[in-house]
C-alpha positions in Angstrom: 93.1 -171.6 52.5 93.1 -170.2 49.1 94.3 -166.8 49.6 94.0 -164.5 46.1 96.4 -162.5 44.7 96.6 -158.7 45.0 94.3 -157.3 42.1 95.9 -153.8 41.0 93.1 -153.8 38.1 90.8 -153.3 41.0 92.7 -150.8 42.6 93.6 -148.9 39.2 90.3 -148.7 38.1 89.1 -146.6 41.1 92.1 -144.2 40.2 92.3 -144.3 36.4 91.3 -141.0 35.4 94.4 -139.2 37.3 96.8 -141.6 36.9 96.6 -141.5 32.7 96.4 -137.7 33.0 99.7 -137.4 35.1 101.5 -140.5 32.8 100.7 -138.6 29.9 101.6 -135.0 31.7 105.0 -136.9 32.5 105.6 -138.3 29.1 104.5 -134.9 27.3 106.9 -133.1 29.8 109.7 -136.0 29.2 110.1 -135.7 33.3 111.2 -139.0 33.9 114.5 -138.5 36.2 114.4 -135.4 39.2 111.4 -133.3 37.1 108.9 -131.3 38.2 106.8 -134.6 39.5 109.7 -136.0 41.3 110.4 -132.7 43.5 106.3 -132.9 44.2 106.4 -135.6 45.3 109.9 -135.6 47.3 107.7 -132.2 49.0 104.7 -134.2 49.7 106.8 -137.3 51.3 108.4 -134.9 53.3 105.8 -133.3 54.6 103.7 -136.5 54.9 106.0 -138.2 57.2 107.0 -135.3 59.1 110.9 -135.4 57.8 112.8 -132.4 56.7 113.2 -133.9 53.2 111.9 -136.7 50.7 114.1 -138.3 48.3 112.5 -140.6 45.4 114.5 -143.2 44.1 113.9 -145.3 40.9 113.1 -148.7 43.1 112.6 -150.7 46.3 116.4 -151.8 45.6 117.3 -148.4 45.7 115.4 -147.1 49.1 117.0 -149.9 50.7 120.5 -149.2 49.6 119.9 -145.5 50.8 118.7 -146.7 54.7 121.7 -148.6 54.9 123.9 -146.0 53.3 122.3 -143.2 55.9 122.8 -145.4 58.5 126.7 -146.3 58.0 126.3 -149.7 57.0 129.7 -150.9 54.9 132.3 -153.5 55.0 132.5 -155.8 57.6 129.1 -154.8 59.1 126.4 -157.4 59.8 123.2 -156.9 59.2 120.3 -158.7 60.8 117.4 -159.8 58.3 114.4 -162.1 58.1 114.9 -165.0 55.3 111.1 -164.9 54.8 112.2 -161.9 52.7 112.6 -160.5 48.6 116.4 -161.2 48.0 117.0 -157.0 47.4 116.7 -157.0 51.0 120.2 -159.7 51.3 121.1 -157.6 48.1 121.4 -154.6 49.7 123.0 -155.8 52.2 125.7 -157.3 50.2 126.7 -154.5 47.7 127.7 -152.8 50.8 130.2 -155.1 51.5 128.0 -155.8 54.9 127.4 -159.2 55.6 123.4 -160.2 55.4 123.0 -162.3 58.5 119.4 -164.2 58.5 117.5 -164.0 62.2 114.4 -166.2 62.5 111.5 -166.9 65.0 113.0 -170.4 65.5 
């Protein structure tokens, strides 16, 4: 089974208009690190998932990190992963000084 990739040109089109405004709001404004758009959107996450507070970070990497970190997770800790998996995931793990360990179906 062929299966096709994800197509973002598909899903950008249906979204263009807003999305060049607000890059070009963001690059006018030079709001690239905890501006005005970042604390929107930290309100909107918050209130979208119920939590007292949203916290935007710069990558997947990142969010990661900051679960483990708000959970404890440090040296000499094992962590319990799938290998089927993008290596951030073991990453993450591993700048914590935790140990990634890998947990399949078989």
């Amino acid at each position: 089974m062929n299966v096709p990739p994800l197509d973002l040109r598909a899903q950008y089109r249906t979204i263009k208009d807003e999305i060049d405004r607000k890059v070009l709001e963001v690059l006018a404004a030079q709001g690239f690190v905890l501006g005005p758009e970042v604390e929107s959107l930290e309100k909107e996450i918050a209130a979208y998932s119920g939590a007292r507070f949203g916290i935007g970070v710069s990558s997947g990497s990142d969010a990661l990190m900051i679960a483990l970190m708000a959970l404890g997770i440090g040296r000499g800790d094992a962590v319990v992963t799938t290998p089927f998996t993008f290596f951030a995931t073991a990453g993450a793990v591993s700048r914590l000084g935790a140990r990634p360990v890998f947990c399949d179906i078989d």
